[in-house]
C-alpha beads as a LAMMPS data file, in Angstrom:
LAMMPS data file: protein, C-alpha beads

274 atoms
273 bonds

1 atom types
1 bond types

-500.0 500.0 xlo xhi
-500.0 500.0 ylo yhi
-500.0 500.0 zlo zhi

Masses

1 110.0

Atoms # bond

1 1 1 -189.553 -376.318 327.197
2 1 1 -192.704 -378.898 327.524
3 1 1 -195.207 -377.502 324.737
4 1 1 -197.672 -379.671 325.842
5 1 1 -197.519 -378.344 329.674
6 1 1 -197.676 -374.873 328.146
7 1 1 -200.672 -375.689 325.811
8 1 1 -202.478 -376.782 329.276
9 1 1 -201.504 -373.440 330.782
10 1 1 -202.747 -371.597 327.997
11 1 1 -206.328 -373.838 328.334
12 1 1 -206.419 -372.975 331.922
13 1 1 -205.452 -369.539 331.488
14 1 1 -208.618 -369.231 329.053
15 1 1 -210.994 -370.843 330.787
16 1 1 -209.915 -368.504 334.130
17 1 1 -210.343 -365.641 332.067
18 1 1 -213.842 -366.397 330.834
19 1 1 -215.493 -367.661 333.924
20 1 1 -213.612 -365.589 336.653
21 1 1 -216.561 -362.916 336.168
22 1 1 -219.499 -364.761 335.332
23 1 1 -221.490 -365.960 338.340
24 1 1 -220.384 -369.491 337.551
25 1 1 -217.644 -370.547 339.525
26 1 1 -214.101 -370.249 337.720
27 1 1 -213.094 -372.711 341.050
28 1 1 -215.253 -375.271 339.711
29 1 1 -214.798 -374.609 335.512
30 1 1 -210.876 -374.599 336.893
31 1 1 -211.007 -378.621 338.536
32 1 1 -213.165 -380.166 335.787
33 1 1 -210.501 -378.632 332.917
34 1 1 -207.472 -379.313 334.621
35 1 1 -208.702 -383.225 335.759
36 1 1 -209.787 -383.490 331.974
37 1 1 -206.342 -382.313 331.137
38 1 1 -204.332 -384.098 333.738
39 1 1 -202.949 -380.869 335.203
40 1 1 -204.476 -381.006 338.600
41 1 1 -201.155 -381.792 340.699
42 1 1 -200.412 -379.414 344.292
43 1 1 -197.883 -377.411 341.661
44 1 1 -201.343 -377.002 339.545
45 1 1 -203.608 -375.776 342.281
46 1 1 -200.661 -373.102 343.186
47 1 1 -201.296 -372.124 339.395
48 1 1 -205.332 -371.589 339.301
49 1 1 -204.947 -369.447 342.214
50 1 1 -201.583 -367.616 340.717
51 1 1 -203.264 -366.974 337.033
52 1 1 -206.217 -364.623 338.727
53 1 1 -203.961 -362.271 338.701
54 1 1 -203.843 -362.013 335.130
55 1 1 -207.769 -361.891 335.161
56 1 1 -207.754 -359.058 337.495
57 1 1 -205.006 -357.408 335.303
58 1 1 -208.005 -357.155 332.689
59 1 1 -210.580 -355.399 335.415
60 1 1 -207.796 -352.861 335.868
61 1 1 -207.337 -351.726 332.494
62 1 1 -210.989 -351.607 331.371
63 1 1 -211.946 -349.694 334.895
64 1 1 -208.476 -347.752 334.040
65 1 1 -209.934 -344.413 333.547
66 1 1 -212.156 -344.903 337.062
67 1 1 -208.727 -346.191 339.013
68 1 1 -206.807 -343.327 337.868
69 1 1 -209.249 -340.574 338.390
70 1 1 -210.043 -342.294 341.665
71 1 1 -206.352 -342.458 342.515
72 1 1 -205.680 -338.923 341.781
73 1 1 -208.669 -337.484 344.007
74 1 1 -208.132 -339.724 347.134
75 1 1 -206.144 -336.654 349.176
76 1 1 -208.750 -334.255 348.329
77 1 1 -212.189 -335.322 347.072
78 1 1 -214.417 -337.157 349.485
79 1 1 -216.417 -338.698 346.927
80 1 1 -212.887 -341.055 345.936
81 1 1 -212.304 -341.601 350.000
82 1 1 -215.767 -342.864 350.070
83 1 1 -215.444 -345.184 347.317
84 1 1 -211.570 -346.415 348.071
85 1 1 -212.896 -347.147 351.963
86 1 1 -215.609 -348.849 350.771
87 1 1 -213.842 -351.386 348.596
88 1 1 -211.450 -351.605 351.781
89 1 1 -214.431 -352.422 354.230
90 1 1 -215.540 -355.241 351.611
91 1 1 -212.829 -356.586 351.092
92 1 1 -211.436 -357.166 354.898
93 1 1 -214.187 -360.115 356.057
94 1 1 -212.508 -362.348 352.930
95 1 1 -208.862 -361.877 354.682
96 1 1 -210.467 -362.325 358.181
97 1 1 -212.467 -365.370 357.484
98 1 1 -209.774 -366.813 354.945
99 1 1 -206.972 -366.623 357.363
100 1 1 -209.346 -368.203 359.829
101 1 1 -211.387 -370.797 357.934
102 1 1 -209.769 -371.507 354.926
103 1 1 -208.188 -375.229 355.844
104 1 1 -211.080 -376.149 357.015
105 1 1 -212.968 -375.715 354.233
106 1 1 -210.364 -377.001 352.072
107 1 1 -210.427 -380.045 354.081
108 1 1 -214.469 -380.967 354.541
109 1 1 -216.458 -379.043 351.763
110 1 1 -214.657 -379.764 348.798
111 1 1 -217.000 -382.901 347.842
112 1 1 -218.394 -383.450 344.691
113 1 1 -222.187 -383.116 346.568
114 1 1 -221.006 -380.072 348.356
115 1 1 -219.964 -378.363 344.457
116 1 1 -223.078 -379.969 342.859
117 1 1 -225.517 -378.584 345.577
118 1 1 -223.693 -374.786 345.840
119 1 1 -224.032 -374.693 341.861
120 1 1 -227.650 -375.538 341.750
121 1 1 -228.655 -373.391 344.607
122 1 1 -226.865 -370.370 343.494
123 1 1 -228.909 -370.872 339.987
124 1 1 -232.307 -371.020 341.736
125 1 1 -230.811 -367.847 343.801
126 1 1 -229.757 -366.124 340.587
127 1 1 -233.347 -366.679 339.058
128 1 1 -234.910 -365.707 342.450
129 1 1 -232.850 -362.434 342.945
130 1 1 -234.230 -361.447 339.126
131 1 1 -237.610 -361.807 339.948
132 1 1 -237.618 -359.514 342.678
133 1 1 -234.334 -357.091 341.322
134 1 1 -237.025 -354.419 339.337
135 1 1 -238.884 -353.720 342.392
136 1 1 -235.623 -354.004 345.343
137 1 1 -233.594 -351.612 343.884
138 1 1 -232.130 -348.606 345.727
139 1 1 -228.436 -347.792 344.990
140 1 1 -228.345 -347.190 341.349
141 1 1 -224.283 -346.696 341.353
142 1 1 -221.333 -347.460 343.092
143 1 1 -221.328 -344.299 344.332
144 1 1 -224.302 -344.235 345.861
145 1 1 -223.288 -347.276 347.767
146 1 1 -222.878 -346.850 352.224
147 1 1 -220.050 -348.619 353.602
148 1 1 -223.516 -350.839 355.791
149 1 1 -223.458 -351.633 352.169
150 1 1 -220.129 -352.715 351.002
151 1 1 -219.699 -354.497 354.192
152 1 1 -222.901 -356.882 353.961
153 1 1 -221.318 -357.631 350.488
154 1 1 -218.288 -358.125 351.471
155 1 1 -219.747 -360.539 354.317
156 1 1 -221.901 -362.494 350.835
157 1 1 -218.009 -362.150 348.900
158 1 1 -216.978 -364.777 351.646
159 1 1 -219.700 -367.508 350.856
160 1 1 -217.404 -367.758 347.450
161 1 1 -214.443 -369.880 349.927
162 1 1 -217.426 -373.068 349.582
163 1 1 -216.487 -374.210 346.389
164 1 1 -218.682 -374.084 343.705
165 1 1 -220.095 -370.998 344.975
166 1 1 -218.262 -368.392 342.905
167 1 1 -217.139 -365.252 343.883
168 1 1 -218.490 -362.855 341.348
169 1 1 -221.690 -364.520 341.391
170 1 1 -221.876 -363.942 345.482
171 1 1 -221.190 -360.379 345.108
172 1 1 -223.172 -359.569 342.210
173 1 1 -226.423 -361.649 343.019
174 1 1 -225.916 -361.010 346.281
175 1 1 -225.400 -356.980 346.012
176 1 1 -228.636 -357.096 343.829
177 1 1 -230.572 -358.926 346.564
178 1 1 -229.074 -356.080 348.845
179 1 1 -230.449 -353.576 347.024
180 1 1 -228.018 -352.894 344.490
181 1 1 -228.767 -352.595 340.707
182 1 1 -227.591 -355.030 338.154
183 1 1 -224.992 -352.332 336.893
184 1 1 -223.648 -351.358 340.353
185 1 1 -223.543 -355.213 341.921
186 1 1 -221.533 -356.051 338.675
187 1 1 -219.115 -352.717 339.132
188 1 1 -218.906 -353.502 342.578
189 1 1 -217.889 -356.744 342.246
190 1 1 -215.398 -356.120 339.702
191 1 1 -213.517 -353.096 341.993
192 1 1 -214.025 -356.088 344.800
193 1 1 -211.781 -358.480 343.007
194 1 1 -209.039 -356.116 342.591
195 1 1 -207.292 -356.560 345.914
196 1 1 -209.129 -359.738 346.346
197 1 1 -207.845 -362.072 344.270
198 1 1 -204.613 -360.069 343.863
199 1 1 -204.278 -360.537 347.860
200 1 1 -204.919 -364.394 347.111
201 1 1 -202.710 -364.569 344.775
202 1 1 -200.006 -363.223 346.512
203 1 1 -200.371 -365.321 349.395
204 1 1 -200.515 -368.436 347.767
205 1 1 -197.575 -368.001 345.679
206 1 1 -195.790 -367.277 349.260
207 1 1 -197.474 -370.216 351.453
208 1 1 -196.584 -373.020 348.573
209 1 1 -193.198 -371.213 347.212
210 1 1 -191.297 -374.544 347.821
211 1 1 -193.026 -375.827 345.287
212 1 1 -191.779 -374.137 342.623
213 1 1 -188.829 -372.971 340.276
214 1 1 -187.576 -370.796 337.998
215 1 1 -188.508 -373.736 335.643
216 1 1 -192.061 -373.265 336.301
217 1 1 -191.657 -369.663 334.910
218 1 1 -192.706 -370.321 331.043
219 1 1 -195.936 -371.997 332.522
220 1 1 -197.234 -368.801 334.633
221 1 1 -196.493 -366.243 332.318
222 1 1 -198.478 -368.660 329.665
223 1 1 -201.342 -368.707 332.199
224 1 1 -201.085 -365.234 333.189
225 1 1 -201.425 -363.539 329.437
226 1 1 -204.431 -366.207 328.745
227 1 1 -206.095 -365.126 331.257
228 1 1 -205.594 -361.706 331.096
229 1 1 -207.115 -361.630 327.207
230 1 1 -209.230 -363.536 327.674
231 1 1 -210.652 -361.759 331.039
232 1 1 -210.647 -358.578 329.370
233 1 1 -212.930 -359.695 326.482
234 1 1 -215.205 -361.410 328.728
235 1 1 -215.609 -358.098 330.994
236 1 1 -216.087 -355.894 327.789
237 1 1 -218.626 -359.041 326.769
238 1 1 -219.877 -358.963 330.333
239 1 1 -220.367 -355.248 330.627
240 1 1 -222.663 -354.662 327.398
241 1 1 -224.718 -357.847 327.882
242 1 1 -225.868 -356.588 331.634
243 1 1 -227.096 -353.105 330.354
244 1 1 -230.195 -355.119 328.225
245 1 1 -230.029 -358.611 329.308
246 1 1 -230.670 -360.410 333.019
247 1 1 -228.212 -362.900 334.809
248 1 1 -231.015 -365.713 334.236
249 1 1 -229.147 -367.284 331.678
250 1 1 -226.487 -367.886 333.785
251 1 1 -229.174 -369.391 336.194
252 1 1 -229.689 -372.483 334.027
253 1 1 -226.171 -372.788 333.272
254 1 1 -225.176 -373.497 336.761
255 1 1 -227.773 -375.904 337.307
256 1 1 -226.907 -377.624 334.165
257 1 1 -223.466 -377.547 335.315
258 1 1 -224.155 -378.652 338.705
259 1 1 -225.562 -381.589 336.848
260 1 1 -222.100 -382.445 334.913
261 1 1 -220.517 -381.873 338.621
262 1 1 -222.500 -385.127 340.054
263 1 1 -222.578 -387.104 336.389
264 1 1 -218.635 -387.090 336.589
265 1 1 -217.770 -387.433 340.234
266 1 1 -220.426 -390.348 340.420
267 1 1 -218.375 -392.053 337.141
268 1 1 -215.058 -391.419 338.316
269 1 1 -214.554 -389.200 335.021
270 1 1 -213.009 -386.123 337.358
271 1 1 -211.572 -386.574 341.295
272 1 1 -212.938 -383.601 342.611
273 1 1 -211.959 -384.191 346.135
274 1 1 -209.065 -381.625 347.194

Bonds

1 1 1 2
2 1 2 3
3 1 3 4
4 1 4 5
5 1 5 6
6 1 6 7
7 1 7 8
8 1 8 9
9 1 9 10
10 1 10 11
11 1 11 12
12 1 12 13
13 1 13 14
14 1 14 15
15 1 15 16
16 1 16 17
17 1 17 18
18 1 18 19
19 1 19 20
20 1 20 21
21 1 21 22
22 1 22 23
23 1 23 24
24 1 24 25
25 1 25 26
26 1 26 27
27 1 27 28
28 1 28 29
29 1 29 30
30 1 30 31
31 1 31 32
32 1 32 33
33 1 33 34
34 1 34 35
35 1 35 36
36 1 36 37
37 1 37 38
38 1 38 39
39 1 39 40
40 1 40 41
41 1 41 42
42 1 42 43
43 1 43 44
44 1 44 45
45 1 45 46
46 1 46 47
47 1 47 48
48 1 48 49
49 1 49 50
50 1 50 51
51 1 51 52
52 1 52 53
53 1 53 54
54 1 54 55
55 1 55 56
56 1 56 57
57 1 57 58
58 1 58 59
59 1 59 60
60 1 60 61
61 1 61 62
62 1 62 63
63 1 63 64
64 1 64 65
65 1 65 66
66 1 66 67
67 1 67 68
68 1 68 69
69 1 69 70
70 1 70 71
71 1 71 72
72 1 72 73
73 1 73 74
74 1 74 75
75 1 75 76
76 1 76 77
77 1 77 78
78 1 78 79
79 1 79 80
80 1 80 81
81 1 81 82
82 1 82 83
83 1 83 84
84 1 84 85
85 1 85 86
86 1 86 87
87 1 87 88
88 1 88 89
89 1 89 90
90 1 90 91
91 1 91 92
92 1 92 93
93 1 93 94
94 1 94 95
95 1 95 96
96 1 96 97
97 1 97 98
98 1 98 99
99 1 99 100
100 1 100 101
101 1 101 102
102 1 102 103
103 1 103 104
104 1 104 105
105 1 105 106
106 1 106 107
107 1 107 108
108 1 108 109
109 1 109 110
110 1 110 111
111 1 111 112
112 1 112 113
113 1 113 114
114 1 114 115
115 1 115 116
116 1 116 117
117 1 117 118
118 1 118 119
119 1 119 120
120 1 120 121
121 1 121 122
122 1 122 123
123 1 123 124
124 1 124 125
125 1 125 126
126 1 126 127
127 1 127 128
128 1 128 129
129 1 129 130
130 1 130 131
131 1 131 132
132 1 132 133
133 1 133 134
134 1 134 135
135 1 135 136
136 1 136 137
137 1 137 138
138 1 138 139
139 1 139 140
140 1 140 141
141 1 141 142
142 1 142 143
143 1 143 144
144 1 144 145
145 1 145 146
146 1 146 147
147 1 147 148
148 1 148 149
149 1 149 150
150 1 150 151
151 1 151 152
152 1 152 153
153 1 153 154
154 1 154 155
155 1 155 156
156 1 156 157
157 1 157 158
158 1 158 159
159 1 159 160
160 1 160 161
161 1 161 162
162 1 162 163
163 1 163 164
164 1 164 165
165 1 165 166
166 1 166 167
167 1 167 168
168 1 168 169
169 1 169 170
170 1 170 171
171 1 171 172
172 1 172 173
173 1 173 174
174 1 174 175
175 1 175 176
176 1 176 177
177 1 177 178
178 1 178 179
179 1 179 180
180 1 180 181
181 1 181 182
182 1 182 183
183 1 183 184
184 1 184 185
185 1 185 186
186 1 186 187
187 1 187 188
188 1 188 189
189 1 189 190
190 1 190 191
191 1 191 192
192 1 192 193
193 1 193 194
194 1 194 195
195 1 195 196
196 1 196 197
197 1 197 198
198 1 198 199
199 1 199 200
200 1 200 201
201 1 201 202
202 1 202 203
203 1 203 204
204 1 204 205
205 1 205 206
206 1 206 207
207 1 207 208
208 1 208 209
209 1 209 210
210 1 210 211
211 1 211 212
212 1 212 213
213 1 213 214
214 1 214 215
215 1 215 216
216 1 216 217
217 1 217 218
218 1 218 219
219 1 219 220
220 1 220 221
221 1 221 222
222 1 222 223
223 1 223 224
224 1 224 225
225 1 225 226
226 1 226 227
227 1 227 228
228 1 228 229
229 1 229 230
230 1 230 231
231 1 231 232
232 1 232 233
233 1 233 234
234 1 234 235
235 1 235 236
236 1 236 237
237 1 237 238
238 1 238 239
239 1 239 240
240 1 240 241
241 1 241 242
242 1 242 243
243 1 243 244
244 1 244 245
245 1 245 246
246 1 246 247
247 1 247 248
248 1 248 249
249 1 249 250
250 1 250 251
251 1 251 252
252 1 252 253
253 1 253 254
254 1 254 255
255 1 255 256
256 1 256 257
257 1 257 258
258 1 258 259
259 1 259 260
260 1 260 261
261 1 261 262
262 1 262 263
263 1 263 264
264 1 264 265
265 1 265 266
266 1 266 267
267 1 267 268
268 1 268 269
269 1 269 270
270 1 270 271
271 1 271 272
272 1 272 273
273 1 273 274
């Protein structure tokens, strides 16, 4: 057993965990740890996709009590159809457009200017989409959300497959310029990653399964539980700062990261090239 290799699983896992749900980009938090910590190899790449699932692990058990009662209702109530069709309608344009674009994008957008750019933009976004969130809003809940709704989000959820876009920050900034309040873009989002990233993956481990062994095992599960604590204390985290406090933060982050995106592509410090 390499203790060093699982040390960089465990780093990974963390740092999935605790930007998987922030409107920062895990994809791009995810390259500049594991080229810092030499673990950016095809086998690698299977991994940051694999460990998600661990993240999303987290989502499930705090939303728990929602899934199950949700779950439970779905022959009878139409309140629980509602909501389980429209997680379904925004989450098919991701597996339509994936299937259909993802090697391309894999191939031609993963630059270092590409990843710079998408992080700066999406913080001027972020601070735009606060400006005008007080006066846009008209779904207050999840519940309250059309499936017009879920699909336009689910059509922003796909902007996430240009790297350094992130995921959670498309749905969530995206749902509030929508119309969606800070609370229900962020629930949204979260109930969006379920089959998401699950679906993801799932696939990914199937496409690249020649890649690995049982050897690789140890390294996974690693990954998998770091991610998954570390997940669930950012959501908990995530969940009390949005009732008082904006995304702007995060705004300046991004840029500032987008920033550290050029400095070290431009110095050779991190390949960021697929």
């Amino acid at each position: 057993m390499d203790i060093v290799l699982l040390l960089k699983a465990a780093i990974m896992g963390v740092v999935e965990g605790l930007t998987e749900f922030l409107p920062i980009s895990s994809t791009g938090h995810l390259i500049l740890a594991g080229s810092l910590l030499g673990f950016d190899d095809a086998k690698a790449k299977v991994f940051d996709i694999a460990i998600q699932t661990g993240a999303i692990f987290a989502v499930i058990l705090v939303y728990w009590q929602r899934i199950r009662t949700t779950l439970v209702a779905l022959p009878t109530q139409r309140q629980a159809q509602r909501f389980a069709l429209n997680v379904l309608i925004g989450f098919l344009p991701a597996v339509v457009l994936g299937l259909l674009l993802g090697r391309a994008i894999k191939e031609h957008l993963f630059t270092p200017v590409i990843v710079a750019s998408t992080f700066i933009l999406g913080g001027f976004i972020i601070l735009w989409a606060e400006r005008r969130q007080q006066a846009a809003v008209r779904v207050h809940s999840v519940d309250d959300m059309t499936p017009l709704d879920a699909l336009k989000v689910g059509l922003v959820q796909c902007l996430a497959m240009v790297p350094g876009t992130s995921r959670s920050g498309a749905t969530i900034i995206g749902g509030m310029l929508l119309g969606l309040s800070r609370k229900a873009a962020t629930d949204y989002s979260f109930f969006l990653a379920i089959p998401t990233l699950i679906g993801a993956g799932v696939y990914s481990l199937y496409k690249e399964r020649a890649l690995l062994s049982a050897a690789d095992l140890p390294m996974f599960a690693v990954g998998l539980v770091f991610s998954f604590l570390s997940a669930w204390a950012c959501v908990r985290w995530l969940l009390r700062y949005i009732s008082s406090h904006s995304f702007v933060p995060f705004a300046w982050y991004r840029i500032g990261f987008g920033l550290v995106v050029l400095a070290t592509a431009w110095s050779g410090l991190v390949t960021w090239a697929e």
